[in-house]
LOFIKOL-932930 format. One record per residue: x, y, z of N, C-alpha, C in turn; residue number from 0. Coordinates in steps of 0.1 Angstrom, whole numbers. Layout:
LOFIKOL-932930
VONU     nc1     nc2     nc3    cac1    cac2    cac3     cc1     cc2     cc3   num
VONU       X       Y       Z       X       Y       Z       X       Y       Z   NUM
...
This chain:
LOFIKOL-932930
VONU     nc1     nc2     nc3    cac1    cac2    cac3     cc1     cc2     cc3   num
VONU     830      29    -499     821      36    -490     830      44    -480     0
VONU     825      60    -479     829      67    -469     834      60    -458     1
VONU     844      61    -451     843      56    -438     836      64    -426     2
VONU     834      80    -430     826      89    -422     811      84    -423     3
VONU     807      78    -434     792      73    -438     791      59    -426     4
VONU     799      54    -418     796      45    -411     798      45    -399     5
VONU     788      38    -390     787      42    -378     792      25    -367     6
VONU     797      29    -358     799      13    -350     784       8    -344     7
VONU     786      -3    -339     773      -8    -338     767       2    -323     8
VONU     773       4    -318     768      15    -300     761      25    -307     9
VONU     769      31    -317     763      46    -321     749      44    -329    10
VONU     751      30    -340     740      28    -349     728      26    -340    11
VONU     730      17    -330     721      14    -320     712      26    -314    12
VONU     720      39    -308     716      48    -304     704      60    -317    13
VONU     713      59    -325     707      65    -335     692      58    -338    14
VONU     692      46    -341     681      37    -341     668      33    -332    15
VONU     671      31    -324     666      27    -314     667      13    -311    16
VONU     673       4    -317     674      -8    -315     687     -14    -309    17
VONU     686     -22    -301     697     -26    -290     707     -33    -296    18
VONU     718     -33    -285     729     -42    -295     731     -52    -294    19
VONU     720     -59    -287     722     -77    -288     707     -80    -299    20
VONU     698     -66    -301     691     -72    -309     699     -65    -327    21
VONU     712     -58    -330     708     -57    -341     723     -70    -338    22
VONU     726     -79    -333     733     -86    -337     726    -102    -343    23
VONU     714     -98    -332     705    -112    -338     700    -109    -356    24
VONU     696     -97    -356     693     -95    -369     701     -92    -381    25
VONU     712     -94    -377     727     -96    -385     726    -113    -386    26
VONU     725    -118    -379     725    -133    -381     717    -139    -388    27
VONU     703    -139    -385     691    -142    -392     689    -136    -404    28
VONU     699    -126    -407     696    -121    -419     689    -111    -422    29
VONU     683    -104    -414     669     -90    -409     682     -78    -416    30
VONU     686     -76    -409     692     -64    -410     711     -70    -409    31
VONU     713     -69    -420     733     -74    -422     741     -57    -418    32
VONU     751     -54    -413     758     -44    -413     763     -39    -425    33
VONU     770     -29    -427     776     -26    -442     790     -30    -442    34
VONU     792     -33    -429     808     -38    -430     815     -47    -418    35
VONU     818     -59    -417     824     -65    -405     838     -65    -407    36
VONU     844     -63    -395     863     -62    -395     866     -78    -397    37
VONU     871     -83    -406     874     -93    -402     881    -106    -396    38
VONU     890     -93    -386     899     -98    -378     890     -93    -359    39
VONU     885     -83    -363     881     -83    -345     864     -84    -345    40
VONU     859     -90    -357     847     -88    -359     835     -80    -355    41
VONU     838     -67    -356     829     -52    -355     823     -52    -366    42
VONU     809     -49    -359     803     -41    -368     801     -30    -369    43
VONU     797     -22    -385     799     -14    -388     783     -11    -396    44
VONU     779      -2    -393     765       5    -399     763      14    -408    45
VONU     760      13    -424     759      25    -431     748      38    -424    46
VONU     752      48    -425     738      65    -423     725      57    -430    47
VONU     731      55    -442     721      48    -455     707      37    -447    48
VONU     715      29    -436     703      21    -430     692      28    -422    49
VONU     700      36    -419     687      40    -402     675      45    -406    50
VONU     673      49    -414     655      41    -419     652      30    -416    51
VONU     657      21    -427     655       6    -426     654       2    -408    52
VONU     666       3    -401     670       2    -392     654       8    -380    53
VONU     651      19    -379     639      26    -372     630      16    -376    54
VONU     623      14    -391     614       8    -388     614      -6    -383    55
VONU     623     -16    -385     627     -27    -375     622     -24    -365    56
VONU     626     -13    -361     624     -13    -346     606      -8    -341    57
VONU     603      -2    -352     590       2    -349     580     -10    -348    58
VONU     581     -15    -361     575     -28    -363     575     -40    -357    59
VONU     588     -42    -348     588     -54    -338     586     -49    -322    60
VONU     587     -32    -321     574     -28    -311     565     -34    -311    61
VONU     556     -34    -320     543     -36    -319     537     -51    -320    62
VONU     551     -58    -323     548     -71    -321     546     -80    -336    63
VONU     549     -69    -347     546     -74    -361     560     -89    -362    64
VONU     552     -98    -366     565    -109    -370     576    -110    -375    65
VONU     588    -117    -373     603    -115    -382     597    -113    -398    66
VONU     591    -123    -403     591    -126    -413     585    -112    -424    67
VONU     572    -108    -415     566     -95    -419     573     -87    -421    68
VONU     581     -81    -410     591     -74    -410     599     -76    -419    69
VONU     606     -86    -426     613     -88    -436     609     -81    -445    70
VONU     596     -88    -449     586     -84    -460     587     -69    -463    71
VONU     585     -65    -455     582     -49    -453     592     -38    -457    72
VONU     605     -46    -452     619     -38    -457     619     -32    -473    73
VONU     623     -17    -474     622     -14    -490     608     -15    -498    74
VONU     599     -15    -491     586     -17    -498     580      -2    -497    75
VONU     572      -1    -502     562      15    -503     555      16    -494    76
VONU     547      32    -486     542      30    -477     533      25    -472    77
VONU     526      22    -487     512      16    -486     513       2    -486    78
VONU     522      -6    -493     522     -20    -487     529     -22    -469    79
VONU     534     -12    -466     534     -12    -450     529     -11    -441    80
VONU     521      -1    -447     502       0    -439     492     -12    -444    81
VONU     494     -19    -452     489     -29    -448     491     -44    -446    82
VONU     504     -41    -441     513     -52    -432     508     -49    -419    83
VONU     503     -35    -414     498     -31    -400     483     -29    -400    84
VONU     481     -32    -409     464     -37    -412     462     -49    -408    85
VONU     471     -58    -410     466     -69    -410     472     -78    -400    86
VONU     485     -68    -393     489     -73    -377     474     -66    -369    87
VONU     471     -55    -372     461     -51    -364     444     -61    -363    88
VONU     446     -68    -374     433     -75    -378     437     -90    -365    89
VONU     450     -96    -367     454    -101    -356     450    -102    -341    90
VONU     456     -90    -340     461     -86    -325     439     -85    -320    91
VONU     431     -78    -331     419     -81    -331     414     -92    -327    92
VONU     417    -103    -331     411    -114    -331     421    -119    -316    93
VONU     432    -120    -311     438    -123    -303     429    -118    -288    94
VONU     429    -105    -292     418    -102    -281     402    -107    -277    95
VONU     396    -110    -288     388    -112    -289     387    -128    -279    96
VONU     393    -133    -283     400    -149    -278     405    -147    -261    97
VONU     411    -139    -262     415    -139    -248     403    -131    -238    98
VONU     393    -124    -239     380    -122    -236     372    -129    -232    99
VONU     369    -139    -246     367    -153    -241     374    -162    -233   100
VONU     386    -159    -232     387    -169    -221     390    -164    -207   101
VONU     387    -153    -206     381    -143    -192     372    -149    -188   102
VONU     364    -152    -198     349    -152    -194     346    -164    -189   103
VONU     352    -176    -199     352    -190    -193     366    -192    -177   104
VONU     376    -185    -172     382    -181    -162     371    -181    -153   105
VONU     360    -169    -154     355    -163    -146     344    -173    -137   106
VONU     343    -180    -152     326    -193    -151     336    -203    -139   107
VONU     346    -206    -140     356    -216    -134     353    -212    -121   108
VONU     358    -199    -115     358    -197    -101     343    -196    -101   109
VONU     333    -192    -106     319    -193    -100     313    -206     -98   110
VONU     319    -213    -107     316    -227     -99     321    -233     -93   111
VONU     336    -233     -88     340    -236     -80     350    -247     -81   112
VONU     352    -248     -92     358    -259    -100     371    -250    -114   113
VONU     380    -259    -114     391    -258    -119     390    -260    -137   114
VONU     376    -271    -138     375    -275    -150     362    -280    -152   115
VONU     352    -274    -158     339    -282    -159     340    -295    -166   116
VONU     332    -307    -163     332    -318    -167     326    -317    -186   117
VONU     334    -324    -193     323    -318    -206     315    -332    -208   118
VONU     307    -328    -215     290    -338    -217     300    -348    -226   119
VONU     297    -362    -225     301    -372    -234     298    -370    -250   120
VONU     287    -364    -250     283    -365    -268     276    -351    -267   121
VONU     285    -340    -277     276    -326    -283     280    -324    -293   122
VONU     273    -317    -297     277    -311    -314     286    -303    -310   123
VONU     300    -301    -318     309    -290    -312     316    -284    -326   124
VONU     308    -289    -343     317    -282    -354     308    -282    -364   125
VONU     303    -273    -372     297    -274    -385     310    -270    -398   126
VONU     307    -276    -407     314    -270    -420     305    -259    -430   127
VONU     312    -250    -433     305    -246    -440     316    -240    -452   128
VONU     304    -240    -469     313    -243    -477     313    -226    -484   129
VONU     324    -222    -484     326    -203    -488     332    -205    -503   130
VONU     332    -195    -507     344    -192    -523     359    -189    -520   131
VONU     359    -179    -506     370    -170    -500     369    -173    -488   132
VONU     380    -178    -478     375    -185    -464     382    -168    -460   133
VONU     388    -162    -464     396    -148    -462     388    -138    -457   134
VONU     373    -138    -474     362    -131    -471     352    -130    -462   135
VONU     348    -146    -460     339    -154    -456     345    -149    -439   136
VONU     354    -151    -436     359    -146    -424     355    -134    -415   137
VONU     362    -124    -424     359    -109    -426     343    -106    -422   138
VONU     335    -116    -428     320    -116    -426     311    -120    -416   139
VONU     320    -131    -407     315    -137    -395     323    -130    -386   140
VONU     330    -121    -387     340    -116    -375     332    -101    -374   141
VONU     327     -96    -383     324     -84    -384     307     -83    -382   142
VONU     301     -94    -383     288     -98    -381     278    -100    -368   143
VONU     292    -107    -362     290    -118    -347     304    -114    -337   144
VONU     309    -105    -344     321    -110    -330     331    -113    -327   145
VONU     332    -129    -340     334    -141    -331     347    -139    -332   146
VONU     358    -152    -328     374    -149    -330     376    -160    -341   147
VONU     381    -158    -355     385    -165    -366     398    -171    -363   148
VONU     398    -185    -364     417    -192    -355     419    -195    -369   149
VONU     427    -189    -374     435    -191    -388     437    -204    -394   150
VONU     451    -208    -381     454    -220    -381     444    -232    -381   151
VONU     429    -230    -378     419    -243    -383     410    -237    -390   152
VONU     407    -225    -396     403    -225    -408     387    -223    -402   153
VONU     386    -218    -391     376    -220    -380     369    -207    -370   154
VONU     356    -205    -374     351    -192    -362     350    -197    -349   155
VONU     356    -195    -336     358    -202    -326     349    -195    -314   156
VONU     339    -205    -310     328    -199    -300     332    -205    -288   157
VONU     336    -194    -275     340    -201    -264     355    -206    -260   158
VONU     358    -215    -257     373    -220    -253     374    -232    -252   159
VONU     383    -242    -258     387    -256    -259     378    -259    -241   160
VONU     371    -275    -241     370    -280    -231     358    -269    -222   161
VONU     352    -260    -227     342    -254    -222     335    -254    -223   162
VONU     321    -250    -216     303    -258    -221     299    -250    -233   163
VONU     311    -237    -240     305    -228    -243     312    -232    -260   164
VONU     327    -242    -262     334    -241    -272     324    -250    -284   165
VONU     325    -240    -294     318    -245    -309     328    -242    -321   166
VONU     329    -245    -332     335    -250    -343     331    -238    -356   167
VONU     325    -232    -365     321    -233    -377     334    -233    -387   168
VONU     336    -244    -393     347    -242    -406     344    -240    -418   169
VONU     351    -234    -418     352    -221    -433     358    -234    -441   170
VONU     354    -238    -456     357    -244    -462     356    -241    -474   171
VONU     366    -239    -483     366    -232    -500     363    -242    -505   172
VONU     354    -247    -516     348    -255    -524     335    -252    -531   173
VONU     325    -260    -529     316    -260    -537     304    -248    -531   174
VONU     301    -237    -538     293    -230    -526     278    -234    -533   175
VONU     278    -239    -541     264    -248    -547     259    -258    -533   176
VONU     270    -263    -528     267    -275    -514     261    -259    -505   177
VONU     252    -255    -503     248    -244    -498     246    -255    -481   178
VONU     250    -245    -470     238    -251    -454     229    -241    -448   179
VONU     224    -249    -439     219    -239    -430     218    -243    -415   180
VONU     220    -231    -409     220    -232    -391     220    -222    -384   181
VONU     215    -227    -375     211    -216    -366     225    -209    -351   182
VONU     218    -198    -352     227    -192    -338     218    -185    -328   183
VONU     219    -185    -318     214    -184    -302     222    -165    -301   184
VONU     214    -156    -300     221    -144    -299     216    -133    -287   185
VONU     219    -125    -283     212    -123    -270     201    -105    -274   186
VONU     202    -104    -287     195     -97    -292     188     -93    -310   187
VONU     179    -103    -312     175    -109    -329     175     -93    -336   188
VONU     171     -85    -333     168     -72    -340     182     -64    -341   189
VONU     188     -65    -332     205     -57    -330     209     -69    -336   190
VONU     215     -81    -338     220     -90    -346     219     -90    -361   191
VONU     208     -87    -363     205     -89    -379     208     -73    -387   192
VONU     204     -63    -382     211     -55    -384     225     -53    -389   193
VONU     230     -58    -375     246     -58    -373     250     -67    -386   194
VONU     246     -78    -391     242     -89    -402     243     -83    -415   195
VONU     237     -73    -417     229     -66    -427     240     -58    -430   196
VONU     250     -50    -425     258     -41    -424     266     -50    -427   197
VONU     272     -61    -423     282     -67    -425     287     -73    -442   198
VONU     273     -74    -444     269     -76    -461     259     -87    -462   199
VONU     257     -93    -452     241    -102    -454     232     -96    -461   200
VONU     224    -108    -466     216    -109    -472     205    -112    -464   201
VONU     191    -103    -461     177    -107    -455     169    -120    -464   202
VONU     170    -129    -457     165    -140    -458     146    -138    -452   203
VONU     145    -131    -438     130    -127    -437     131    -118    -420   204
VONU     130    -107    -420     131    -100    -408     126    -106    -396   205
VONU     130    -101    -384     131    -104    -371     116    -106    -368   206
VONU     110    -118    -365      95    -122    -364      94    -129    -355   207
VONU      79    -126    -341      81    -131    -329      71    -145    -333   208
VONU      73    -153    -331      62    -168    -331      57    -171    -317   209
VONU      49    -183    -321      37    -185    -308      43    -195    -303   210
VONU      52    -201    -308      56    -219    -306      72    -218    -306   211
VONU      78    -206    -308      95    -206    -309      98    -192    -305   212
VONU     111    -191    -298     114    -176    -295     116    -168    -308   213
VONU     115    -157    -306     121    -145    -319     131    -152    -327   214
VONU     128    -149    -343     133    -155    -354     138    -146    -364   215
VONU     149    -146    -370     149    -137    -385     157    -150    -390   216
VONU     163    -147    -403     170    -156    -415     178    -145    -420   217
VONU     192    -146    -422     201    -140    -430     206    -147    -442   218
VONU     208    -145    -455     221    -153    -459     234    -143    -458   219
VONU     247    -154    -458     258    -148    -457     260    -147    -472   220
VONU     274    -142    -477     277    -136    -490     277    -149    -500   221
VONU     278    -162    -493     281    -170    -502     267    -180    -500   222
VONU     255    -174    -497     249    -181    -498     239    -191    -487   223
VONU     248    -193    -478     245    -199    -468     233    -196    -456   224
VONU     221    -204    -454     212    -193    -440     219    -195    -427   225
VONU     215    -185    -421     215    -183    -408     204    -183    -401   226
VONU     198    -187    -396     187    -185    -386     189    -179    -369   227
VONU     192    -171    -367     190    -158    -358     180    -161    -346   228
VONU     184    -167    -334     174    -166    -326     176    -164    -313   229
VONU     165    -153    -302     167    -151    -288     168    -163    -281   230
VONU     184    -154    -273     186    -170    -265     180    -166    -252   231
């Protein structure tokens, strides 16, 4: 290799945009290796050849995309890149969604005047429910209702741990023959089911007012499952 083709780490830094205590971490970890270390004063040394590679590191852990992703993403085509940012963006979606809620349960704290509401000894706080695709099935309660999908339990999460408001539904791949059904409390049956409908539900029986129950419809979800839809 040229020795004009390589750059010290200040200059590679500058050209890049990435700092020089972070491309030494990512010489370490393995992210990004130099093209050449001295190996008597141990300098690094930067091929021209990287600072692609190099930029997007840096773009990508802008925005907060993971090491590992990042890894992933090095040398790949555009389109599996975009949707490496598809699916940090689907993330960063649900992250928000989560932290909204817990604005809101914040907010309920100071209006009552209490640091921590007492929670009731015995409530229902989890249903299972059984999908083909908990990936899909996800995709379909988040785009449906709202809600925030926590990965790591495999779970649509209503409200916030220890809140009068926190509920459970788990996504569970198995038998979708074990079909359920349950209801949700919504603050609008006719804009709900809609929204339902669009998402890829299935009309189980339109939004219908009763003499003896508030406003009612029935959805199924894609795998089957009812919903019963009602003004809270």
């Amino acid at each position: 290799m040229n020795d004009d083709d390589l750059l010290n780490i200040g200059a590679f830094a500058t050209a890049t945009g990435l700092s020089i205590p972070a491309l030494r971490h990512y010489d370490e970890i393995g992210l990004l290796k130099p093209a050449q270390v001295d190996p008597g004063s141990g300098y690094r040394r930067y091929s021209r050849a990287q600072i692609d590679d190099a930029r997007l590191v840096c773009g990508l852990r802008a925005v907060g995309v993971p090491i590992d992703e990042v890894r992933a993403a090095l040398g790949r085509p555009g389109g599996e890149i975009r949707s490496a940012l598809d699916l940090h963006r689907e993330r960063l979606i649900a992250q928000l969604r989560e932290l909204s809620q817990r604005i809101v349960a914040v907010e309920e704290f100071i209006g009552k005047g209490t640091a921590m509401p007492a929670p009731q000894s015995v409530r229902p706080v989890q249903i299972r429910v059984p999908v083909g695709d908990v990936k899909k099935a996800a995709a379909f309660y988040t785009a449906a209702f709202d809600v925030v999908f926590n990965e790591a339990i495999s779970s649509l999460q209503f409200g916030t741990y220890r809140s009068d408001r926190f509920f459970l539904i788990t996504l569970e791949e198995g038998d979708v023959h074990a079909r359920v059904r349950f209801g949700l409390l919504v603050d609008d049956v006719g804009k709900a089911h809609e929204r339902a409908l669009a998402a890829g539900a299935a009309e189980a029986h339109p939004p219908t007012d009763f003499a003896w129950k508030p406003r009612t419809s029935c959805i199924g979800d894609p795998d089957g499952n009812l919903i019963d839809l009602s003004q809270a």
